[in-house]
N, C-alpha and C positions, 0 to 999 in steps of 0.2 A: 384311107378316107376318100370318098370319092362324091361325085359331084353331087347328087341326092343328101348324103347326109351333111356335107355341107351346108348347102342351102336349107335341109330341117335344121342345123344345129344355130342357125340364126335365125330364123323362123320361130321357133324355140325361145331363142330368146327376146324377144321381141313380145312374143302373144302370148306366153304361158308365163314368163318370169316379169316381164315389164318393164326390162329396165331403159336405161336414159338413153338418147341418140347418144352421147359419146362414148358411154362403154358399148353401145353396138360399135361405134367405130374401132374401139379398142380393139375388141373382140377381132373384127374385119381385119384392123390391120393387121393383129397375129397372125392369120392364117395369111395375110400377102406375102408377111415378111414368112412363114415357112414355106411355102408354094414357091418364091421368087429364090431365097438365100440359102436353102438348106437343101446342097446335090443329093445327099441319098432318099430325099422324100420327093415321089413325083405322085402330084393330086391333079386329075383337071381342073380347070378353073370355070366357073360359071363367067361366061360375058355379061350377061343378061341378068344378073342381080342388081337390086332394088335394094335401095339404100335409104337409111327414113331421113324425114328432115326435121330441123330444128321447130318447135312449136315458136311462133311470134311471139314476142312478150311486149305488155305495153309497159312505155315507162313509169315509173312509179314516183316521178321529180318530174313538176311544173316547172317552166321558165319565168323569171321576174316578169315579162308583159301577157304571160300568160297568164297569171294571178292577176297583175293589173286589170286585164281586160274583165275576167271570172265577176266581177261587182255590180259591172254596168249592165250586161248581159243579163244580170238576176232582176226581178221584179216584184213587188207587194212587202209581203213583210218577208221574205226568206232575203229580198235582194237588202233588206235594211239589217238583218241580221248580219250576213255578208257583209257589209260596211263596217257594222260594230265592231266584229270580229278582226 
């Protein structure tokens, strides 16, 4: 396996199969750990691969003065709603 198909075989997984950053890391890592650990297999190694990153996630849990504040902030009948609530 050499360096082109490498880089298609993540490539690959990535745009055609879609899976998650960490089984791309999975993935990544099997091939470091066979390229690094394993003497009878010699692959070169791409320097210059691109590695995806994690999408931001927002959190899904308010903090107690963060709700506190959410009431005061609202106005008319949705901020009186807010209060009932």
């Amino acid at each position: 396996m050499g360096q082109r198909e490498v880089e298609s075989f993540l490539t690959m997984l990535a745009t055609e199969r879609r899976i998650s950053v960490s089984t791309h890391h999975q993935a990544l890592g099997a091939l470091l750990f066979l390229h690094r650990k394993v003497p009878a297999v010699q692959m070169p190694w791409p320097d210059d691969l691109q590695r995806p990153n994690r999408p931001r996630r927002i959190s899904a849990v308010m903090t107690v003065v963060g709700i506190s504040a959410l009431p005061g902030q609202l106005h008319d009948e949705v901020g009186l709603l807010a209060r009932l609530l």
